[in-house]
N, C-alpha and C positions, 0 to 999 in steps of 0.2 A: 504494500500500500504506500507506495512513493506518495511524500506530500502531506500524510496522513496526519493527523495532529497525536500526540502519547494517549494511551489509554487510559484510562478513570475505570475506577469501579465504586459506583455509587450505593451502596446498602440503601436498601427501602423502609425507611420506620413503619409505615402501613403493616409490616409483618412484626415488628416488634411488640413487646409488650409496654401499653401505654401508660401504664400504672408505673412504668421502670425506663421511661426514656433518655432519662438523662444517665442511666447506665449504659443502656444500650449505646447512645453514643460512642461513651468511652469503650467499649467493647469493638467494636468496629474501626475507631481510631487505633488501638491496638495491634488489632489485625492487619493494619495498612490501608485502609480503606482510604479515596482519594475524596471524594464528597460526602452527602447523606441527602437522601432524595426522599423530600416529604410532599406525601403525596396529600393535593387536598381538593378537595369532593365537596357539594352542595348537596346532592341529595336530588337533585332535578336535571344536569347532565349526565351523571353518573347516579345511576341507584346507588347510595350512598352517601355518608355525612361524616367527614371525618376532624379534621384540624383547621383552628383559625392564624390570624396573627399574633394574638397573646402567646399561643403553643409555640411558635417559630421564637417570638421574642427569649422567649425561655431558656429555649434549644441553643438560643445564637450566643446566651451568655454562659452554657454548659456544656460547649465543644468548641474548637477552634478548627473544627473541619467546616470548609464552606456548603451551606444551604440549597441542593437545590431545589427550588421550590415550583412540581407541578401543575399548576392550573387546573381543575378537570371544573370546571363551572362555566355557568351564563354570564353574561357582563363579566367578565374580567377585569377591564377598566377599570372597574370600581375600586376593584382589590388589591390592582397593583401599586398604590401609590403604600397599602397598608404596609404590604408583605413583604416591601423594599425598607421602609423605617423598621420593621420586625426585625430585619439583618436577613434576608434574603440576597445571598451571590448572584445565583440565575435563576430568572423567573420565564417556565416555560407555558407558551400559553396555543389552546388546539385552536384548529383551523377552521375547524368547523363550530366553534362556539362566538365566531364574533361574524360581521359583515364588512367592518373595517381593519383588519388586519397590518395591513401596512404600517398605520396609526398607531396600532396598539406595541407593534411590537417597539417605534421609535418612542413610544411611553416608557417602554420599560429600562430601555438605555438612559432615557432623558431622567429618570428614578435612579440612574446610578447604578444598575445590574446591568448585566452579560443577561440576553435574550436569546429563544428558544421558542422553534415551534412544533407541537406537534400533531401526528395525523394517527388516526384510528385504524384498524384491520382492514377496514372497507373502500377506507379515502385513498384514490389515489397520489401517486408523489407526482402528478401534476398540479394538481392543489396547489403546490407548495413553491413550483419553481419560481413563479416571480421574485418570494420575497427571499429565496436561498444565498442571494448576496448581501443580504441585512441580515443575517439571525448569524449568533457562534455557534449556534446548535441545530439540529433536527433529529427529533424527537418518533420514533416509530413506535403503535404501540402493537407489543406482540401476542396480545390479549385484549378483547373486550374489557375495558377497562369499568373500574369501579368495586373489584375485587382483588385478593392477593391470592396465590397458590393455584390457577389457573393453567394449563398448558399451553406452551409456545404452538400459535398458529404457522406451520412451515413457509407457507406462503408469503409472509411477512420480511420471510428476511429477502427475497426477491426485489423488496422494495429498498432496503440495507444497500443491497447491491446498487441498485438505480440511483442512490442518492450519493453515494461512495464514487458513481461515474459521473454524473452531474459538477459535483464539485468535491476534488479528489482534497481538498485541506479542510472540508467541514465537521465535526465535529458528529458525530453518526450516532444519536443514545440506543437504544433499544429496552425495551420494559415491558416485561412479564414472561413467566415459565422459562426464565435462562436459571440455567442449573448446570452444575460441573459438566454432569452428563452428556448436556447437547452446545457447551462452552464452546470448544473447537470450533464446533460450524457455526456460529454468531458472530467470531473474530474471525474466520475466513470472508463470509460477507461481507465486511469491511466496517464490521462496528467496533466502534473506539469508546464507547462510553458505555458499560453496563452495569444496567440496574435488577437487581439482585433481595429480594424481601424475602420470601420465607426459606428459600434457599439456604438464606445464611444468618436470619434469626428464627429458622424453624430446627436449627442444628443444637445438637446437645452442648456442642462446645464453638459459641460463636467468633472468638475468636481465631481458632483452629481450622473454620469454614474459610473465614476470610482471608487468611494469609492463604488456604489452597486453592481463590479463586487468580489471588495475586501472582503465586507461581505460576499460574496457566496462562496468566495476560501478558 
Protein backbone atom coordinates (compact mmCIF):
# COMPACT_ATOMS: atom_id res chain seq x y z
CA UNK A 1 0.00 0.00 0.00
CA UNK A 2 2.43 2.60 -1.27
CA UNK A 3 1.39 6.12 0.13
CA UNK A 4 -0.74 4.52 2.60
CA UNK A 5 -0.94 6.52 5.98
CA UNK A 6 0.45 3.90 9.41
CA UNK A 7 -2.20 1.81 10.91
CA UNK A 8 -4.33 2.63 14.04
CA UNK A 9 -6.05 0.25 15.88
CA UNK A 10 -8.87 1.88 17.59
CA UNK A 11 -10.63 -0.20 20.57
CA UNK A 12 -14.40 0.39 20.53
CA UNK A 13 -15.93 1.29 24.14
CA UNK A 14 -19.49 0.39 22.78
CA UNK A 15 -18.10 -3.27 23.71
CA UNK A 16 -16.75 -2.37 26.90
CA UNK A 17 -18.05 -2.32 30.20
CA UNK A 18 -19.80 1.05 30.89
CA UNK A 19 -19.80 0.96 34.42
CA UNK A 20 -15.74 0.59 34.19
CA UNK A 21 -14.78 2.95 31.35
CA UNK A 22 -12.25 4.69 32.59
CA UNK A 23 -10.55 1.28 33.12
CA UNK A 24 -11.18 0.09 30.09
CA UNK A 25 -9.38 2.90 28.71
CA UNK A 26 -6.38 2.22 30.46
CA UNK A 27 -6.56 -1.40 29.51
CA UNK A 28 -6.40 -0.62 25.86
CA UNK A 29 -3.60 2.10 26.22
CA UNK A 30 -1.61 -0.72 27.61
CA UNK A 31 -2.05 -2.96 25.05
CA UNK A 32 -0.88 -0.28 22.58
CA UNK A 33 -3.95 0.60 21.27
CA UNK A 34 -3.50 3.98 18.85
CA UNK A 35 -7.09 5.67 19.47
CA UNK A 36 -10.59 4.75 21.23
CA UNK A 37 -13.43 4.90 19.12
CA UNK A 38 -16.79 5.91 20.96
CA UNK A 39 -19.30 5.19 19.26
CA UNK A 40 -22.54 7.40 19.75
CA UNK A 41 -26.03 6.48 18.66
CA UNK A 42 -29.45 8.58 19.08
CA UNK A 43 -31.63 5.90 19.16
CA UNK A 44 -33.47 7.08 15.73
CA UNK A 45 -30.44 6.47 13.17
CA UNK A 46 -29.35 3.60 14.64
CA UNK A 47 -31.69 1.43 16.91
CA UNK A 48 -29.86 2.44 19.70
CA UNK A 49 -28.91 5.19 22.56
CA UNK A 50 -25.64 5.14 23.80
CA UNK A 51 -23.09 8.14 24.87
CA UNK A 52 -23.31 11.86 25.04
CA UNK A 53 -20.75 14.71 25.45
CA UNK A 54 -20.52 14.63 29.30
CA UNK A 55 -19.22 10.64 28.76
CA UNK A 56 -16.53 11.93 26.13
CA UNK A 57 -15.61 14.95 28.51
CA UNK A 58 -14.84 12.34 31.03
CA UNK A 59 -13.18 9.87 28.95
CA UNK A 60 -10.95 12.93 27.47
CA UNK A 61 -9.72 13.61 31.11
CA UNK A 62 -9.04 9.77 31.80
CA UNK A 63 -6.89 8.77 28.89
CA UNK A 64 -4.43 10.48 26.91
CA UNK A 65 -5.27 8.28 23.82
CA UNK A 66 -7.16 10.43 21.39
CA UNK A 67 -11.08 10.21 20.85
CA UNK A 68 -12.56 9.13 18.03
CA UNK A 69 -15.73 10.03 18.18
CA UNK A 70 -18.56 8.27 15.66
CA UNK A 71 -21.49 10.02 14.77
CA UNK A 72 -24.30 7.53 14.14
CA UNK A 73 -27.25 10.37 14.48
CA UNK A 74 -29.64 12.87 12.62
CA UNK A 75 -28.52 16.45 12.78
CA UNK A 76 -25.17 16.03 13.58
CA UNK A 77 -24.50 19.73 13.32
CA UNK A 78 -25.88 20.17 16.31
CA UNK A 79 -23.58 17.93 18.15
CA UNK A 80 -20.48 18.63 16.71
CA UNK A 81 -19.61 21.84 18.10
CA UNK A 82 -20.41 19.69 21.69
CA UNK A 83 -18.34 16.77 21.13
CA UNK A 84 -15.27 18.87 19.87
CA UNK A 85 -15.34 21.13 23.53
CA UNK A 86 -15.93 17.37 25.10
CA UNK A 87 -12.13 16.70 23.71
CA UNK A 88 -13.05 14.84 20.71
CA UNK A 89 -9.75 14.36 18.11
CA UNK A 90 -11.92 13.17 15.07
CA UNK A 91 -15.40 13.44 14.63
CA UNK A 92 -16.70 11.02 12.06
CA UNK A 93 -19.82 11.93 10.70
CA UNK A 94 -22.35 9.36 7.99
CA UNK A 95 -23.30 10.27 4.71
CA UNK A 96 -26.33 9.53 4.76
CA UNK A 97 -27.46 11.23 7.97
CA UNK A 98 -27.13 14.94 6.69
CA UNK A 99 -28.03 16.66 3.05
CA UNK A 100 -25.20 19.19 3.57
CA UNK A 101 -22.38 17.33 3.94
CA UNK A 102 -19.64 19.26 2.57
CA UNK A 103 -20.79 21.82 5.31
CA UNK A 104 -20.72 19.78 7.98
CA UNK A 105 -17.61 18.16 7.43
CA UNK A 106 -15.64 21.96 7.08
CA UNK A 107 -17.65 22.31 10.69
CA UNK A 108 -15.84 19.89 12.16
CA UNK A 109 -12.33 21.06 11.18
CA UNK A 110 -13.47 24.65 11.71
CA UNK A 111 -14.34 22.93 15.63
CA UNK A 112 -10.65 22.00 15.62
CA UNK A 113 -10.95 18.08 14.87
CA UNK A 114 -9.54 15.84 12.07
CA UNK A 115 -12.86 14.97 10.06
CA UNK A 116 -14.20 11.64 8.88
CA UNK A 117 -16.94 10.21 6.85
CA UNK A 118 -18.80 7.44 6.84
CA UNK A 119 -20.93 5.03 4.69
CA UNK A 120 -23.11 2.20 5.70
CA UNK A 121 -23.02 -1.65 4.14
CA UNK A 122 -25.54 -0.48 1.49
CA UNK A 123 -24.11 3.02 0.48
CA UNK A 124 -22.07 3.04 -2.18
CA UNK A 125 -18.39 4.72 -2.04
CA UNK A 126 -19.61 6.82 -4.77
CA UNK A 127 -21.53 8.74 -2.18
CA UNK A 128 -18.50 9.66 -0.96
CA UNK A 129 -16.07 10.70 -3.78
CA UNK A 130 -16.79 14.29 -3.96
CA UNK A 131 -15.87 15.09 -0.47
CA UNK A 132 -12.61 12.37 -0.32
CA UNK A 133 -10.32 15.39 -0.64
CA UNK A 134 -11.62 17.07 2.40
CA UNK A 135 -12.02 14.28 5.18
CA UNK A 136 -8.54 12.50 6.98
CA UNK A 137 -10.62 9.77 7.11
CA UNK A 138 -13.32 7.30 5.51
CA UNK A 139 -15.14 5.44 7.51
CA UNK A 140 -16.69 1.88 6.05
CA UNK A 141 -19.09 0.25 8.20
CA UNK A 142 -18.69 -3.57 8.17
CA UNK A 143 -21.81 -4.16 9.83
CA UNK A 144 -25.38 -2.65 10.06
CA UNK A 145 -24.49 -0.45 12.47
CA UNK A 146 -26.18 0.35 15.87
CA UNK A 147 -24.96 -2.98 17.59
CA UNK A 148 -21.48 -4.57 18.79
CA UNK A 149 -20.44 -8.40 18.11
CA UNK A 150 -22.20 -8.52 14.73
CA UNK A 151 -20.37 -10.34 11.65
CA UNK A 152 -18.10 -8.73 9.08
CA UNK A 153 -20.22 -8.34 5.92
CA UNK A 154 -17.55 -9.80 3.10
CA UNK A 155 -18.67 -7.54 0.62
CA UNK A 156 -17.77 -4.49 2.45
CA UNK A 157 -14.30 -4.76 2.33
CA UNK A 158 -14.69 -4.46 -1.69
CA UNK A 159 -15.54 -1.17 -0.97
CA UNK A 160 -11.94 -0.87 1.59
CA UNK A 161 -10.53 -1.66 -1.79
CA UNK A 162 -12.34 1.11 -3.97
CA UNK A 163 -11.50 3.64 -1.59
CA UNK A 164 -7.75 2.59 -0.84
CA UNK A 165 -7.64 3.15 -5.09
CA UNK A 166 -9.56 6.30 -5.00
CA UNK A 167 -7.15 7.88 -2.92
CA UNK A 168 -4.02 5.71 -2.03
CA UNK A 169 -2.93 8.38 1.26
CA UNK A 170 -6.48 8.37 2.91
CA UNK A 171 -6.97 7.07 5.82
CA UNK A 172 -9.40 3.65 5.21
CA UNK A 173 -11.33 2.93 9.00
CA UNK A 174 -13.37 -0.18 8.97
CA UNK A 175 -15.87 -1.07 11.97
CA UNK A 176 -17.54 -4.03 12.87
CA UNK A 177 -16.94 -8.08 13.19
CA UNK A 178 -12.97 -7.48 12.54
CA UNK A 179 -11.43 -10.01 14.78
CA UNK A 180 -8.00 -11.74 14.70
CA UNK A 181 -9.49 -14.25 12.60
CA UNK A 182 -10.48 -12.43 9.41
CA UNK A 183 -7.51 -9.52 10.59
CA UNK A 184 -5.31 -10.44 7.59
CA UNK A 185 -7.94 -9.96 4.94
CA UNK A 186 -9.02 -6.26 6.26
CA UNK A 187 -5.31 -5.03 6.08
CA UNK A 188 -4.84 -6.68 2.76
CA UNK A 189 -7.99 -4.58 1.42
CA UNK A 190 -6.09 -1.77 2.27
CA UNK A 191 -7.42 -0.66 5.80
CA UNK A 192 -5.33 1.30 7.92
CA UNK A 193 -7.55 2.05 10.65
CA UNK A 194 -9.31 -0.65 12.76
CA UNK A 195 -11.96 -0.74 14.84
CA UNK A 196 -12.18 -3.46 17.08
CA UNK A 197 -15.02 -3.76 20.26
CA UNK A 198 -15.81 -6.97 21.42
CA UNK A 199 -13.05 -8.53 19.89
CA UNK A 200 -10.97 -7.13 22.26
CA UNK A 201 -13.12 -6.06 25.34
CA UNK A 202 -15.03 -9.32 24.92
CA UNK A 203 -11.56 -11.19 25.70
CA UNK A 204 -10.79 -12.56 29.11
CA UNK A 205 -7.44 -10.67 29.08
CA UNK A 206 -7.86 -7.32 27.21
CA UNK A 207 -4.96 -6.33 27.22
CA UNK A 208 -3.21 -9.46 25.93
CA UNK A 209 -6.08 -9.11 22.81
CA UNK A 210 -4.66 -5.85 22.12
CA UNK A 211 -1.17 -6.20 21.89
CA UNK A 212 -2.11 -9.59 19.48
CA UNK A 213 -4.11 -7.20 17.35
CA UNK A 214 -0.90 -4.91 17.37
CA UNK A 215 1.49 -7.72 16.30
CA UNK A 216 -0.79 -8.49 13.22
CA UNK A 217 -0.97 -4.76 12.03
Amino acid sequence: MENAPARRLAPSLLSADFARLGEACELARLGGADWLHVDVMDGDFVPNLTIGPPVVESLSKATTLPLDCHLMVYRPEQLVPLFAKAGAANITVHAESTVHLDRLLNQIREAGCTCGVAINPATPVEAIRPVLGIVDLALVMSVNPGFGGQKLIPYCLDKVKALRDLRPDLDVQIDGGVKLANLDAVLAAGATNIVAGSAIFGAADVVAETRAFKARM
